[in-house]
N, C-alpha and C positions, 0 to 999 in steps of 0.2 A: 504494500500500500504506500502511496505518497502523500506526509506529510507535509502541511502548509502551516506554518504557524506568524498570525501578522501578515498573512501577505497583503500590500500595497494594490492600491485600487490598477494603478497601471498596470499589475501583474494581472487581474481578474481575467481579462479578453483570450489569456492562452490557458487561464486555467477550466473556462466553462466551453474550450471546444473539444468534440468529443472524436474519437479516430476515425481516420479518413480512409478509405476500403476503396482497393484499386479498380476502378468501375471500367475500363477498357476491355478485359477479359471477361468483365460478367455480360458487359453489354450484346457484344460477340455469340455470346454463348445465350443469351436470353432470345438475341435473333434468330440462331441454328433452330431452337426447339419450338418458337413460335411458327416457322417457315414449314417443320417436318410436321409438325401438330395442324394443320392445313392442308399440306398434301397427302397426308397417310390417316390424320383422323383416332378412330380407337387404337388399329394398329399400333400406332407410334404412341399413343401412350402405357400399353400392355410395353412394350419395347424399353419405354423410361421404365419403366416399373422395376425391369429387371439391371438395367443398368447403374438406376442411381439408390434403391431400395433392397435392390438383389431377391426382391417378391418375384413370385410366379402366378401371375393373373390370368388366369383365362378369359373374364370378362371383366368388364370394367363397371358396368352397374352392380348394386349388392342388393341380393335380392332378400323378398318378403319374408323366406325362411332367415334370412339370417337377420334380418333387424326382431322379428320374432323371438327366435332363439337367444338374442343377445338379454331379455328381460331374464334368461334362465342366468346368465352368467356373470350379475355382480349381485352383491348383497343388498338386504333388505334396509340395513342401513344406509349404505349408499344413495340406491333409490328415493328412501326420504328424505336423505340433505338436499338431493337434486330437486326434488320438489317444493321445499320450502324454501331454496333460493330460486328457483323458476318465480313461486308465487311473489316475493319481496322482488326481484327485477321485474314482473308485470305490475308492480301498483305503484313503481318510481314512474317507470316508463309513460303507463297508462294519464299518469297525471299532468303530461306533458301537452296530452289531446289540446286544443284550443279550441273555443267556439269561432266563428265567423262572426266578428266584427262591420258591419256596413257602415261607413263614414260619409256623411254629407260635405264635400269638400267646398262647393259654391252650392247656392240654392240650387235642384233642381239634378247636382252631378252626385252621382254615386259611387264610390270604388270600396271595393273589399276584396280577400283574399281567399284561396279556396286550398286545401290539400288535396293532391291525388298521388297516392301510390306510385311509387317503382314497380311497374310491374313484374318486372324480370330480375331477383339480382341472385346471386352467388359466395358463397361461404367460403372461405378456406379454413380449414381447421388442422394445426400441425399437429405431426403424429412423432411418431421417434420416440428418445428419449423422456419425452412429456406432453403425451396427446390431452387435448385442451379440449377437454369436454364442457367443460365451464365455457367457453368462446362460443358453443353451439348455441348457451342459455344464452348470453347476453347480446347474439346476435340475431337467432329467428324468435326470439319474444318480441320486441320492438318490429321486427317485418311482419309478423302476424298481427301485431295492434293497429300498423300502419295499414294492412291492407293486401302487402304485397302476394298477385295473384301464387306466383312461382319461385318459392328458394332452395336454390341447387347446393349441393352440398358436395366436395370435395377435400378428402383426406388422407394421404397413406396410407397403404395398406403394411402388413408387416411382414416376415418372410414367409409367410405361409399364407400369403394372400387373402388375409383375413384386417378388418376393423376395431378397434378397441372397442370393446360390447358398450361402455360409459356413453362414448361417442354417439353410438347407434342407439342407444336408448331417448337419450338428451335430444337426439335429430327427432326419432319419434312423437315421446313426449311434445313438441315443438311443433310439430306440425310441418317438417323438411319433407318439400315435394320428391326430391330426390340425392338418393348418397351415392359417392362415384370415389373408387378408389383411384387415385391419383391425387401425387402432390408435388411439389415442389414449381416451381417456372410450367411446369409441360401442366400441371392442373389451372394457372392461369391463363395459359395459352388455348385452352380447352374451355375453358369458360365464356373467354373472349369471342372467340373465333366458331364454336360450337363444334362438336361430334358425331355419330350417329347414335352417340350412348345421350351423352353430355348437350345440353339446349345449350346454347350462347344467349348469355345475359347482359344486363343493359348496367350494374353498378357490380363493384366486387368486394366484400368484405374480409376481412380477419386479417391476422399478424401471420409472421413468416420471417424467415431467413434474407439474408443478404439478396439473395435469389429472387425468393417472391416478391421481394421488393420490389427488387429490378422490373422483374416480368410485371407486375401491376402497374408501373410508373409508363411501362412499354405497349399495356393495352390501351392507355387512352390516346394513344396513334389512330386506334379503329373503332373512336367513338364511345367506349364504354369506360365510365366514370369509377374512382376508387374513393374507400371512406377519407382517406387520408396517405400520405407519405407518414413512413412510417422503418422507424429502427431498431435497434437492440432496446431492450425495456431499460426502463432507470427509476432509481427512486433518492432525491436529496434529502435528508432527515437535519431539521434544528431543534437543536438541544438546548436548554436552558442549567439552571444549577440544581433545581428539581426533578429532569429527565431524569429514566431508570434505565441505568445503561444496561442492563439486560437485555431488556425491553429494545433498545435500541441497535443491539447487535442482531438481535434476530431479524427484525424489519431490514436491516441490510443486507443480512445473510440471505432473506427469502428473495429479495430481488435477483443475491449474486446466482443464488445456485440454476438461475434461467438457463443462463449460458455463459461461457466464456467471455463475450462481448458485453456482456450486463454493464450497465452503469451504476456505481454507488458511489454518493457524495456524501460526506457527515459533518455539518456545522455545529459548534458550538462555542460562548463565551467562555466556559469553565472546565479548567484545567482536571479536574479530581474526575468532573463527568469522559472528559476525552482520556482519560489515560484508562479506565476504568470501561469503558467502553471496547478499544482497543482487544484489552485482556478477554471481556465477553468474548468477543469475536473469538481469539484464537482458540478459547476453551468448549463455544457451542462448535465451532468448525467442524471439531474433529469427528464426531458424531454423525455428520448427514451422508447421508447414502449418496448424495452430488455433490462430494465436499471438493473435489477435483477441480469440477466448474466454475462451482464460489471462488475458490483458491485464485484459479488463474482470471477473475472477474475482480478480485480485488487487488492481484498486481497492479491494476492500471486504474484504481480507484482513489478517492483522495481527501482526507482526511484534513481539516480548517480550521484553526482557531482563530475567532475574530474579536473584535473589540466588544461589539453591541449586538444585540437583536437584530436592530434595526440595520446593521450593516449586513446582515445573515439574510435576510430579506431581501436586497438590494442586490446581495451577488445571484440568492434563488430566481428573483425576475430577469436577469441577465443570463443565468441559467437555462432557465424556462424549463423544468423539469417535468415529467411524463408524472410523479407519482409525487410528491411534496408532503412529509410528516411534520406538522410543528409540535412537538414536545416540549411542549411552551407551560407554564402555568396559566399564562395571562393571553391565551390564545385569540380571543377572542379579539383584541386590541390589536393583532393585526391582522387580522382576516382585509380588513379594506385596503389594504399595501397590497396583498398578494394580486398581480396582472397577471403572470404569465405562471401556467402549472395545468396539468393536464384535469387532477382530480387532486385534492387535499383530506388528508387526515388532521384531523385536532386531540390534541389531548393525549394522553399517554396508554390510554386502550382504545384507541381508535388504533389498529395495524393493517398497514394497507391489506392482507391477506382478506379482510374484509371484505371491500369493495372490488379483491380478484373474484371472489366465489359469490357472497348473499346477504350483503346488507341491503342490494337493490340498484346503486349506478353500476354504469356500465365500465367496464375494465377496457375497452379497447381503444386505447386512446393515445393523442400524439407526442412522439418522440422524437431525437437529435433536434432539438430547441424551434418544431413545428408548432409548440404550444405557447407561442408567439403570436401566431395566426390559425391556427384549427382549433376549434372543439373535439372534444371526445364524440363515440357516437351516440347518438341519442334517439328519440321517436324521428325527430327532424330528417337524420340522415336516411330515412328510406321514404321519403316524401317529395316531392317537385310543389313549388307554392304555387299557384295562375293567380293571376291577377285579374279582376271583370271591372265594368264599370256602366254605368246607364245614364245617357244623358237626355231627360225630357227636351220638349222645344224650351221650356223657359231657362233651364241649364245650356241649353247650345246659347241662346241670347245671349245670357249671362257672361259665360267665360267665350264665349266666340271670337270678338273683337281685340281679345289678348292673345289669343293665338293665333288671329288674321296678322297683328302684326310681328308676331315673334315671326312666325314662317317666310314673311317678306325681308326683313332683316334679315335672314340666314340666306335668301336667295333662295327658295323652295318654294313658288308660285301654286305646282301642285297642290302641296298644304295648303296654301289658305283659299284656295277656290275648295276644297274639299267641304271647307267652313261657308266661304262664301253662299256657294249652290242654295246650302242647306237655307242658310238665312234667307237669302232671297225668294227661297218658296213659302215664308212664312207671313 
């Protein structure tokens, strides 16, 4: 881990950039699989299956027997977690609905806004080392509230060309129109572009590797829209003299052990909290079944001590962090500072592992300092807004003669005879 102690505001700008991943060979190789995914269709993805999974797919749809069968093969327990976090993300999400609003903007003119569903969009759900059945919840609950007619689901299969049962349950439970074993670039490419298994969809969801990043960044070439760019996961945690550094290593620890690439940041004013802290780490480390990951996820993580709070705040919004813990006592006093953060924990049992599984927001949200400018996703992300409006004769009267002459100013004659006509037949 790299420690900072005191560093100088002019040092900030190299210490909140996060590593740059040589995009020339991915790009190269994102085009190969989108080109072969095109011309060859299922083929070529049974093909990746075996190439970059080392699975043996015969098909690439998973059929009715096996999302069936998958309810036989986890626990009872399970099951219920997954459905009392399903229920809490449907009554966050649900509450997002909006009425329709009608505003009378001049006597006479009307405009309001209307939601209509994405009809079409697409899942990806990573499999591997930690298939993300929780990404299935937080992603077809909101397209189901939203409307969306069709959600396609796509996720590795494992060497035996099978689905993690979690996965297939959660799709279920969910209401996933359909599950497609395929993952990585050649599952985005397939989504995009369509299959004879696989429909091509119109938006694309979930988190992913270097790779799927690529590939998603690479589909909206051919018109179809992504929740977000999107990176290695990260979580900044500030500490005060009250934080429990216990408490405070593990919320780091659960970010590192994602992956290798994980981001962990640890701010704090007090010296007794950060050396103590520290030690948590090195002593829960040893214990995790991903202690490898965490390991090499904290090489390149970095550890702060600063003056104030408030400077701790300051570097976080320059940061712009995917996952933000204040372990604040006095939390509340800054919640109005925080601008830029993807989702925020308060308080010292708020841990973000929360809001990954079933307090009810959604976990899929933007990273490498996009949460500057994106939101996470929410009801919003599987909706298109229209916009309508009504204008009686006495609203055309009214606003007419300001946009007869705004259109003559700009030199667009059309427009204001468009107004004119109208007037004149009144």
């Amino acid at each position: 881990m790299k420690i900072y102690r005191y560093p100088t505001k002019e040092t900030w700008k190299d210490l909140v950039k996060r590593p740059v991943l040589e995009q020339e060979e991915v790009s190269g190789l994102i085009t190969e699989i989108f080109t072969e995914v095109e011309k060859n269709g299922d083929k070529a993805l049974i093909e990746f299956n075996k190439k970059f999974d080392k699975a043996d797919t015969q098909s690439i749809a998973v059929t009715k027997e096996e999302i069936e069968n998958a309810e036989n093969l986890i626990s009872d327990e399970l099951k219920e977690a997954i459905q009392q976090a399903k229920e809490n993300i449907s009554k966050f999400h649900a509450s997002q609905k909006q009425e329709i609003r009608k505003i009378e903007t001049t006597k006479g003119v009307i405009c309001w806004r209307e939601n209509r569903a994405v009809e079409k969009v697409g899942m990806y759900i990573p499999g591997g080392t930690a298939p993300l059945f929780s990404t299935v919840l937080m992603l077809a609950v909101p397209a189901n509230l939203a409307g969306c007619k069709e959600i396609v689901l796509c996720t590795p299969p494992d060497k035996n060309g099978n689905i993690n049962p979690a996965i297939l349950y959660a799709a279920k439970l969910c209401g996933v129109s359909g599950i497609f074993k395929t993952g990585g670039a050649q599952a985005i490419a397939a989504m995009t572009l369509g299959t004879e298994s696989i429909p091509g969809v119109s938006k694309i969801f979930g988190p992913g590797n270097q790779f799927v990043v690529a590939a998603k960044e690479y589909a909206q070439r051919y018109g179809v829209a992504i929740d977000m760019p999107a990176g290695p996961s990260e979580v900044l945690v500030i500490a005060d003299e009250q934080a429990v550094p216990e408490f405070c290593a593990a919320d780091l620890l659960s970010q590192a052990e994602h992956g290798s690439d994980s981001q962990v940041v640890f701010i704090t004013t007090d010296l007794k909290v950060f050396d103590e802290t520290i030690s948590a780490i090195e002593f829960q480390i040893k214990d995790l079944p991903r202690n490898e990951f965490a390991g090499k996820a904290l090489e390149n993580s970095s550890f702060i001590i600063l003056n104030s709070i408030e400077e701790a705040v300051e570097f976080s919004n320059l940061y712009a962090p995917e996952h933000l813990i204040l372990a604040l006592s006095d939390f509340e006093k800054y919640i109005p500072e925080v601008r830029n953060a993807g989702s925020v924990f308060l308080g010292n049992y708020s841990c973000e592992s929360a809001g990954d599984y079933a307090s009810g927001t959604n976990h899929t949200l933007p990273t490498n300092a996009y949460a500057r400018n994106y939101s996470g996703v929410s009801l919003d992300s599987f909706v298109k807004k229209i916009t309508f409006q009504h204008l009686s004769k006495e609203g055309l009267q009214n606003l007419g003669k300001t946009i007869e002459i705004m259109a003559e100013a700009e030199g667009l004659l059309a427009h204001k005879n468009a107004v004119s006509i109208r007037l004149q037949s009144l």
